[in-house]
Residue frames relative to the residue before (quaternion, step in Angstrom):
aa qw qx qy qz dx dy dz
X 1.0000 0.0000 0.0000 0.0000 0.00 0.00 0.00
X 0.6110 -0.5995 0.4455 0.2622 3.43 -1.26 0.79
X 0.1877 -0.6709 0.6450 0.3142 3.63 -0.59 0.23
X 0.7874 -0.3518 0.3996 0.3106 2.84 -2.12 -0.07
X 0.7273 0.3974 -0.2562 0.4975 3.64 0.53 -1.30
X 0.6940 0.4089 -0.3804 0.4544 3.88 0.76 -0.13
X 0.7004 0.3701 -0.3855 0.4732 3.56 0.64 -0.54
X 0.5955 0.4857 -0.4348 0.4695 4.21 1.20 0.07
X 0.6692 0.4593 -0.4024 0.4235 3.69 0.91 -0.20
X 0.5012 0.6196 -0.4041 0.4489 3.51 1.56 -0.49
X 0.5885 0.6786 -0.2302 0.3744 3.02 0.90 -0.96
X 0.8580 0.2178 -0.1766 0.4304 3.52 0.59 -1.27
X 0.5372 0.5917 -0.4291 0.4209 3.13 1.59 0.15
X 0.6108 0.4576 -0.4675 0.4461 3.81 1.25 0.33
X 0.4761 0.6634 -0.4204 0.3956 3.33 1.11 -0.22
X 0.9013 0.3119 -0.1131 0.2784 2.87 0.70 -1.20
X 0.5408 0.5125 -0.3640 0.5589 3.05 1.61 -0.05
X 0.4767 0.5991 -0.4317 0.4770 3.80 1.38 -0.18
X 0.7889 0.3713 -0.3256 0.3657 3.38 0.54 -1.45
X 0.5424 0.6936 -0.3559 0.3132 3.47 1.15 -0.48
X 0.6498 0.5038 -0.0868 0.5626 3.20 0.99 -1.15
X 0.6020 0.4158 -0.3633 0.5769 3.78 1.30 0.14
X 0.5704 0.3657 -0.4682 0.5672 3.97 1.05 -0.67
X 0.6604 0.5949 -0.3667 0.2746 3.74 0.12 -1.17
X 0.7393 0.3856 -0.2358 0.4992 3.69 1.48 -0.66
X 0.4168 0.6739 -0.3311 0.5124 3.35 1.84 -0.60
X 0.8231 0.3073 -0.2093 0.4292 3.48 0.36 -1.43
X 0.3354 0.6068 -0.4165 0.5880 3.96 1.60 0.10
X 0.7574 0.2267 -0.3925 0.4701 3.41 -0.22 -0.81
X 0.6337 0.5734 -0.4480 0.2624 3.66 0.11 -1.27
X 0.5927 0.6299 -0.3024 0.4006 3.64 1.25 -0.67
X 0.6313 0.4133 -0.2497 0.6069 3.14 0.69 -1.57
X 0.6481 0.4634 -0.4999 0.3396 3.77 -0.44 -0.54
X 0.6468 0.5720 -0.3219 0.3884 3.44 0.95 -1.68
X 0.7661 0.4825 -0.2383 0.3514 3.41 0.78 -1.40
X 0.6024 0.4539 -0.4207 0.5041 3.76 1.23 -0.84
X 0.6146 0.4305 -0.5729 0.3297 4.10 0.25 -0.61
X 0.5042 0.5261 -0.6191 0.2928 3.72 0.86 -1.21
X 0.6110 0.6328 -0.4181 0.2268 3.21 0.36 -1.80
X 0.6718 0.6843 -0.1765 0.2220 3.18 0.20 -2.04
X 0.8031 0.3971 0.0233 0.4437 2.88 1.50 -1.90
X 0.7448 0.3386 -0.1561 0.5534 3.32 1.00 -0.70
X 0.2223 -0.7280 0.6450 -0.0677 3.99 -0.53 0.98
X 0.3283 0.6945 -0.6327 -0.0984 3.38 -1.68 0.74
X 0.2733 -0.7965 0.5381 0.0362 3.47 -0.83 0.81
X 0.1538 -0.7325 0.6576 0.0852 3.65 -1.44 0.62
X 0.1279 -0.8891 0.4343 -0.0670 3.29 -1.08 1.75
X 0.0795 -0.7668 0.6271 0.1115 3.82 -0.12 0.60
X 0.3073 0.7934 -0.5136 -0.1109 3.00 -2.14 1.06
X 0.7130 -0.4397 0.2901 0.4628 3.39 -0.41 0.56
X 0.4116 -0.7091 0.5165 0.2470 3.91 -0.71 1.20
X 0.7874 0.4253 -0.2347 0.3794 3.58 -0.38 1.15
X 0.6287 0.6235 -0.2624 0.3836 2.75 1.98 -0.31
X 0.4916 -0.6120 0.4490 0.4267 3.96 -0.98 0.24
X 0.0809 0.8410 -0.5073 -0.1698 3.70 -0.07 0.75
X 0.2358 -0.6742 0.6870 0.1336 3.71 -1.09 0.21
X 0.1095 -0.7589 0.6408 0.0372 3.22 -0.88 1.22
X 0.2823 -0.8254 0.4322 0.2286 3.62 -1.05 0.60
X 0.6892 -0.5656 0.3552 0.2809 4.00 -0.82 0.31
X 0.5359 -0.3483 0.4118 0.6496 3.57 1.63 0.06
X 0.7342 -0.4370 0.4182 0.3083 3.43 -1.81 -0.09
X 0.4984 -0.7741 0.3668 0.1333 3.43 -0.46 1.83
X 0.6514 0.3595 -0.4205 0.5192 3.63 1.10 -0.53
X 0.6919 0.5108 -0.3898 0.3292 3.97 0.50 -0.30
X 0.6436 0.3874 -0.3336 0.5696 3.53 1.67 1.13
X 0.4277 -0.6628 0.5781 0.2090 3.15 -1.17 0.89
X 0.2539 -0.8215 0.5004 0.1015 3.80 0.19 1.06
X 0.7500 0.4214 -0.2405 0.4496 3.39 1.38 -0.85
X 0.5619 0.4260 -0.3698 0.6050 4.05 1.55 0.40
X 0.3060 0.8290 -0.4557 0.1074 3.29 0.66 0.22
X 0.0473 -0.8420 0.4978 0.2026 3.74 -0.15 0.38
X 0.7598 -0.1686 0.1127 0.6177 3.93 1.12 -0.64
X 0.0272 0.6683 -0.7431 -0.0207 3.15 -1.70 0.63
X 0.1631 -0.7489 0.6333 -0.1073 3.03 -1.61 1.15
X 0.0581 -0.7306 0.6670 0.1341 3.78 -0.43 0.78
X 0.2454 -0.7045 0.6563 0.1131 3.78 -0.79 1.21
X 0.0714 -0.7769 0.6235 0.0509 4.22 -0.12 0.99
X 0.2750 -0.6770 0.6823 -0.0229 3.59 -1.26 1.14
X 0.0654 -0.6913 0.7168 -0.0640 3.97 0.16 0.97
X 0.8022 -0.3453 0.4633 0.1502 2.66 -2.51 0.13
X 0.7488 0.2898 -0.0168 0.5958 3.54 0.85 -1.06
X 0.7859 0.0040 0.1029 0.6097 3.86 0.68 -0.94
X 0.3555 -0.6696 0.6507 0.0433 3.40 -2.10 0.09
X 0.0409 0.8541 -0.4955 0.1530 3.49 -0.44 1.19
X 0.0081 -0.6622 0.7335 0.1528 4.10 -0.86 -0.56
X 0.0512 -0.5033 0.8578 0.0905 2.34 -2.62 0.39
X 0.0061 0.7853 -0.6087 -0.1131 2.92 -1.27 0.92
X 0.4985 -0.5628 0.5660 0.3382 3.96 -1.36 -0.37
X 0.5754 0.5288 -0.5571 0.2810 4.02 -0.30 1.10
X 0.7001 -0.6501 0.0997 0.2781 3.54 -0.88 -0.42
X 0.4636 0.5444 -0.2279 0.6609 2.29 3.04 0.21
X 0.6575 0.5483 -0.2871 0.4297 3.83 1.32 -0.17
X 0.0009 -0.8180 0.5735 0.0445 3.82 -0.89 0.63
X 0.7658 -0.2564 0.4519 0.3789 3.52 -1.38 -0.65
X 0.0489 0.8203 -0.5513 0.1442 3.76 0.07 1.10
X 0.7862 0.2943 -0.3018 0.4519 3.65 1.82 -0.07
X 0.3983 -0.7847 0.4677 0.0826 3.51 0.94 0.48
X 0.6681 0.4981 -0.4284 0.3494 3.58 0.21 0.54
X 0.7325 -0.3402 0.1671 0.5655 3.93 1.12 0.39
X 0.6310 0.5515 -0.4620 0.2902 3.75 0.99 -0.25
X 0.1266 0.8046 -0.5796 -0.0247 3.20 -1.18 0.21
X 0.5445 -0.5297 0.4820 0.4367 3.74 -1.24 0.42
X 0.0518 -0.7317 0.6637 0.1465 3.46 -1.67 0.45
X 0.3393 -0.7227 0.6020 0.0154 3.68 -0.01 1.87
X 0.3299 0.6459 -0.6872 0.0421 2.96 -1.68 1.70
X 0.7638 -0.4659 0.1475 0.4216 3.63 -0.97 -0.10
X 0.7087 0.2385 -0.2883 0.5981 3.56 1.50 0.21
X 0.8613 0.1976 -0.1174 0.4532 3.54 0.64 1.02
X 0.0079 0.6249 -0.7511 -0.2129 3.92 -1.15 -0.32
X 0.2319 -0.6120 0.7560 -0.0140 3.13 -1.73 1.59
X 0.4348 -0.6403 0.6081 0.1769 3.00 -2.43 0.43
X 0.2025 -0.8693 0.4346 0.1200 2.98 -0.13 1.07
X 0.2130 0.8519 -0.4775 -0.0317 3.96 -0.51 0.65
X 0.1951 -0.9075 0.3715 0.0208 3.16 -0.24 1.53
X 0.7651 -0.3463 -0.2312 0.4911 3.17 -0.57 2.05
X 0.5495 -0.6973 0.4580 -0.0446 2.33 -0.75 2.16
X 0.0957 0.7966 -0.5727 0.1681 3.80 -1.28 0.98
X 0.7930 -0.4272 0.1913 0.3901 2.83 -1.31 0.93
X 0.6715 0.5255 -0.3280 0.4066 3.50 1.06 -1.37
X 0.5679 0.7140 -0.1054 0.3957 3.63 1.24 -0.15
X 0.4616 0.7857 -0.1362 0.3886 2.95 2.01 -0.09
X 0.5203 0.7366 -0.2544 0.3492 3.61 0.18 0.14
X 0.6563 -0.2651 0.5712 0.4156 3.90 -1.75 -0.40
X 0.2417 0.6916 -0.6783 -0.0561 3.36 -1.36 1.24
X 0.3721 -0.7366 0.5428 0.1561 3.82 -0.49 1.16
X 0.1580 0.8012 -0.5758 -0.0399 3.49 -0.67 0.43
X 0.2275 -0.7948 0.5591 -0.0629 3.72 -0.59 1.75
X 0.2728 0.7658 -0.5767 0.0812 3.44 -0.66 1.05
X 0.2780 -0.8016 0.5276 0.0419 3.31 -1.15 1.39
X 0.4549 0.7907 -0.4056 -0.0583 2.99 -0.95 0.82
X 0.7812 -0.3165 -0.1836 0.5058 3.64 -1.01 0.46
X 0.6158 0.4670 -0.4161 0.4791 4.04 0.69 -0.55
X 0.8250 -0.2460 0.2027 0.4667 3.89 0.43 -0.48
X 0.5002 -0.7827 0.2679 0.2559 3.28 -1.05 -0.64
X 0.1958 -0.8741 0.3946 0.2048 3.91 -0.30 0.18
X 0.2748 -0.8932 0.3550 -0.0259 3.52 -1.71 0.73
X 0.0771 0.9333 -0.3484 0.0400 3.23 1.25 0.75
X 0.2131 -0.7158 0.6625 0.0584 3.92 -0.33 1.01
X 0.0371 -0.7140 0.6992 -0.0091 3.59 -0.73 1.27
X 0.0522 0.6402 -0.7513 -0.1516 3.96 -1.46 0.57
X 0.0369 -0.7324 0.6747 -0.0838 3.09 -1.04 1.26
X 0.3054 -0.7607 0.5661 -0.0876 3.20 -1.58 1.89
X 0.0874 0.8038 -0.5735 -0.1318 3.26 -0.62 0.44
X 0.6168 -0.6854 0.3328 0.1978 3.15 -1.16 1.33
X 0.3354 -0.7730 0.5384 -0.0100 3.51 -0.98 0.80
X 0.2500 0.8752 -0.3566 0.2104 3.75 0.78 1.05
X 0.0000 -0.8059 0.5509 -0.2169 4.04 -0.35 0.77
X 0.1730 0.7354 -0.6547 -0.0251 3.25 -1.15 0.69
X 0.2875 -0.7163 0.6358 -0.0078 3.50 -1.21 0.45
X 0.2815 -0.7498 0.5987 0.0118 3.19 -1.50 1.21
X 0.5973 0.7317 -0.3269 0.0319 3.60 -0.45 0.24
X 0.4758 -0.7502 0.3329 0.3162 3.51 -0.44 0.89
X 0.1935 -0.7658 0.6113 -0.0484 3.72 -2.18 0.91
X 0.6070 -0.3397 -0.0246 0.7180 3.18 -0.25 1.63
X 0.9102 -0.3654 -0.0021 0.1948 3.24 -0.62 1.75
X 0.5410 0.6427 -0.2509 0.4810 3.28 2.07 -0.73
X 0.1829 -0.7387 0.6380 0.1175 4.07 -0.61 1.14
X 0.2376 -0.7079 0.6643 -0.0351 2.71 -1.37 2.01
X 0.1727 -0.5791 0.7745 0.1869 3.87 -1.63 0.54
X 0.1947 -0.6021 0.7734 0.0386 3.26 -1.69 1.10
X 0.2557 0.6933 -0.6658 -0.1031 3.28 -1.72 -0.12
X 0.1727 -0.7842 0.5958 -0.0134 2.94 -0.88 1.43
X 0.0746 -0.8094 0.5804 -0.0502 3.39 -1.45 1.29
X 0.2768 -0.8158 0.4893 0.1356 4.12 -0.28 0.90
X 0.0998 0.7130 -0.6821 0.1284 3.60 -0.83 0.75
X 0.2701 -0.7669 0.5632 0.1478 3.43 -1.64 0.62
X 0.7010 0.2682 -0.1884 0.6334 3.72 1.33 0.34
X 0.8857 0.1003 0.0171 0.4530 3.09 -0.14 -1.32
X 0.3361 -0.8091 0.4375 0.2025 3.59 -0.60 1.40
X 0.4178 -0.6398 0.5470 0.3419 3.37 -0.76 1.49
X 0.4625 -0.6081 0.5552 0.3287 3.94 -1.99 -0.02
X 0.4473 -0.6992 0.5571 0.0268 3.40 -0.97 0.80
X 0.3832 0.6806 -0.5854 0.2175 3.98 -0.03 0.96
X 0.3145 -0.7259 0.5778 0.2007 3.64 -1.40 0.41
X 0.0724 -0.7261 0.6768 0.0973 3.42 -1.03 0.28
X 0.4316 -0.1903 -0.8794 0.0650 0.91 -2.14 1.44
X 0.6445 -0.5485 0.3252 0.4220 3.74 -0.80 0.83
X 0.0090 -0.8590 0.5113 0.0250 4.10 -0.56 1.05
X 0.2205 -0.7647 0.6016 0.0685 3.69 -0.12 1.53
X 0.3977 0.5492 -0.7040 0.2111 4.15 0.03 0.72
X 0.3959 -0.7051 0.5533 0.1999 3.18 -1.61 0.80
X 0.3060 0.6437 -0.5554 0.4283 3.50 1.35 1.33
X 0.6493 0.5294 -0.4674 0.2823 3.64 0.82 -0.78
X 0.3867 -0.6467 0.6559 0.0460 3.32 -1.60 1.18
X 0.1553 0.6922 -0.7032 -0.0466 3.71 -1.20 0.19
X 0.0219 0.7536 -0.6553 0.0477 3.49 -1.52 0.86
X 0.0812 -0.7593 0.6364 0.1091 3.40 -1.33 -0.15
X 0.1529 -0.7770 0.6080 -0.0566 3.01 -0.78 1.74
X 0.5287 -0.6386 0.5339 0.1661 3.51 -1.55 1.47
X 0.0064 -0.8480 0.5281 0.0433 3.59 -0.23 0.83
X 0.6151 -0.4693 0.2593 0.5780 3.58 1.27 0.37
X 0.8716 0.1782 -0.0394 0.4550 3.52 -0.39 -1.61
X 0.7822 -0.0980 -0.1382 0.5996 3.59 1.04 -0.04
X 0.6189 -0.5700 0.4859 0.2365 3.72 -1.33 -0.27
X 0.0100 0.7835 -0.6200 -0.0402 4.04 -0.33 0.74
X 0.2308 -0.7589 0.6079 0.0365 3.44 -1.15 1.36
X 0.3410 -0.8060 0.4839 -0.0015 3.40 -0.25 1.83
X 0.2768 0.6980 -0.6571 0.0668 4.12 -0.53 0.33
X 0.0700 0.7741 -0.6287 -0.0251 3.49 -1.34 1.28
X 0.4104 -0.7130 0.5266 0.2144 3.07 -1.05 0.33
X 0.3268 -0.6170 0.6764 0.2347 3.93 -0.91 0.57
X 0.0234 0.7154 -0.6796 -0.1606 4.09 -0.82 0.33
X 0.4817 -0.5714 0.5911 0.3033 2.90 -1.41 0.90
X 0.8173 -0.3931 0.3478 0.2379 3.31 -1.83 0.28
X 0.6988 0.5557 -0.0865 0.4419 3.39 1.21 -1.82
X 0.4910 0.7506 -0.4163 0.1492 3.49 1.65 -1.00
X 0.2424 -0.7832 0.5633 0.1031 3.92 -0.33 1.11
X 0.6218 0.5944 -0.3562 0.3650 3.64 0.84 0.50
X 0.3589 -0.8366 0.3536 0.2152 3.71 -0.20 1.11
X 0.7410 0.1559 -0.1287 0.6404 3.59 1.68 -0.49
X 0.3473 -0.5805 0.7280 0.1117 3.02 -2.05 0.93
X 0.0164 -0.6944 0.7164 0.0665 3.60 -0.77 0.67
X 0.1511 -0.6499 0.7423 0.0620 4.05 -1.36 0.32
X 0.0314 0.7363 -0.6741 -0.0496 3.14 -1.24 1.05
X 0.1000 0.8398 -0.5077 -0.1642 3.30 -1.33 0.21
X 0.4937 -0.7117 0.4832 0.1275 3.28 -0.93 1.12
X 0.0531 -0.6605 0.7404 0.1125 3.43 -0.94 1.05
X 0.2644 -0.5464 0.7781 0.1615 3.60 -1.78 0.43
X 0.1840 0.6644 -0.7240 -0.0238 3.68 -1.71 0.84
X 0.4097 -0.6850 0.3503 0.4902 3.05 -0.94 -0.80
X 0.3728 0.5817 -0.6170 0.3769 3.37 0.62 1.54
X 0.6632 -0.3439 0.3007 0.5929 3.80 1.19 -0.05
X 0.3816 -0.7046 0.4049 0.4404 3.65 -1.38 0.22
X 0.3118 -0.7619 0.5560 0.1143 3.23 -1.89 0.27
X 0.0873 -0.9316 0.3526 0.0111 2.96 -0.95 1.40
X 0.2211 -0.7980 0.5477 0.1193 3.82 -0.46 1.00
X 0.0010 -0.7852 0.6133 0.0855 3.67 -0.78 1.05
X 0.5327 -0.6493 0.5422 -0.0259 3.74 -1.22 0.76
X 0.1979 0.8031 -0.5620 -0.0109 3.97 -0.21 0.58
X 0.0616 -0.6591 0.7329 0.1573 3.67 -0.81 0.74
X 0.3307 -0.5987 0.6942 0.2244 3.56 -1.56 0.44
X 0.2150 -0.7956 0.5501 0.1345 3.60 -1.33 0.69
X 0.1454 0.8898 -0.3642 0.2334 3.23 1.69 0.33
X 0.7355 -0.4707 0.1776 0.4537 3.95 -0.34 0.78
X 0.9158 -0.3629 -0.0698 0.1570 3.05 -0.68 0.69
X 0.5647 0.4033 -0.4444 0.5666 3.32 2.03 0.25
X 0.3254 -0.8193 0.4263 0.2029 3.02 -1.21 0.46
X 0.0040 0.9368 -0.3494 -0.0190 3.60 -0.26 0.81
X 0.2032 -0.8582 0.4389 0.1719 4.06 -0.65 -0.11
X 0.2441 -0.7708 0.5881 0.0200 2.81 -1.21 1.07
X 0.1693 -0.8361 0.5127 0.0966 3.52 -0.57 1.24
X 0.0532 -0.7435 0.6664 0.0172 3.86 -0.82 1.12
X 0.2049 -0.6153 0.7611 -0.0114 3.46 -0.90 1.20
X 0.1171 -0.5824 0.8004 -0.0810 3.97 -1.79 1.51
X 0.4310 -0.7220 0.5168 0.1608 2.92 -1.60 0.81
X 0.6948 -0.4322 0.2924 0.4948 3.33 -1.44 0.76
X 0.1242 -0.6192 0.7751 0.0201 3.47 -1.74 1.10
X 0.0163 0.8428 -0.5345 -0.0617 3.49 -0.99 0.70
X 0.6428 -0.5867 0.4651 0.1624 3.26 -1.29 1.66
């Protein structure tokens, strides 16, 4: 038979290995929780667009802000060459001067950047406080870099098209669809970003008055596309450039 003093120490040794195992899940959850608000709170996103276009960037996800406790937002922008903000309170102004600006409505403040360019390129941060808490949205935003060119070598007429990306190679097709087994693609490291080269040798006989290039960026704002027309018409050669807006998948 058990005595007394053994069946009271059994005892507190379930207690305590119970209570342990209750801080040990306590302090599990407290993590996860900690880690989904980061989540919750902090946002980052990669954008491609077409030089020329009106873009409008957005603050993170409009229903996951009270728009009407707002106390301040500020997008802090990190360019190529320099670093500036604008922000929306009654101590904050315009500190980059070059056409951006905030466009305040009832389900949001946007960044407004009208026609967009290369010089436009960069890290936008966008901080907004307000009365329930606060939010963080990291935007990288690319703008595409695209050109093609006609011109002829020891007599043989070549199409180039050249397209620039800094991660994710855009795709590279011509229309009308061309099956010569002259076409070349490469990709050449230029330091600060990458340019994917495909030309085409045309044969002599080609019976086709245009050359259109398209190229496809993929982000995760949807994909963009930029399409190119050279004419092959008699014997000068020339180019027309047609820029389409972002279509998303």
């Amino acid at each position: 038979m058990v005595n007394n003093k053994t069946l009271m120490m059994v005892v507190l040794l379930s207690i305590f290995v119970a209570g342990s195992q209750t801080k040990g899940d306590q302090a599990t959850a407290s993590h996860q929780n900690k880690d989904s608000a980061i989540k919750q709170l902090t946002d980052f996103k990669e954008q491609t667009f077409i030089p020329g276009s009106d873009v409008i960037l957005q603050c993170g996800n409009a229903t996951d802000i009270n728009w009407n406790e707002l106390i301040y937002i500020v997008w802090n922008i990190s360019l190529q060459d320099r670093k500036c903000w604008l922000g929306l309170s009654p101590k904050l102004d315009d500190k980059c001067k070059d056409g951006k600006r905030l466009y305040n409505t009832s389900d949001g403040v946007y960044l407004v950047i009208p026609k967009i360019s290369i010089e436009d390129e960069g890290f936008y941060s966008c901080d907004v406080s307000y009365k329930a808490g606060s939010y963080l949205a990291n935007v990288s935003v690319s703008v595409t870099q695209f050109s093609t060119q006609l011109y002829s070598e020891n007599n043989q007429r070549i199409a180039v098209c050249h397209a620039t990306f800094k991660k994710t190679a855009p795709t590279l097709h011509w229309e009308p669809a061309l099956n010569f087994s002259t076409s070349i693609s490469s990709v050449k490291n230029l330091g600060r970003f990458f340019m994917m080269e495909n030309r085409v040798y045309l044969p002599d006989n080609v019976n086709i008055s245009e050359l259109t290039c398209v190229a496809t960026y993929t982000s995760e704002s949807g994909s963009v596309q930029h399409k190119s027309t050279l004419h092959l018409t008699g014997t000068t050669f020339y180019l027309r450039m047609k820029e389409e807006t972002p279509t998303k998948r």
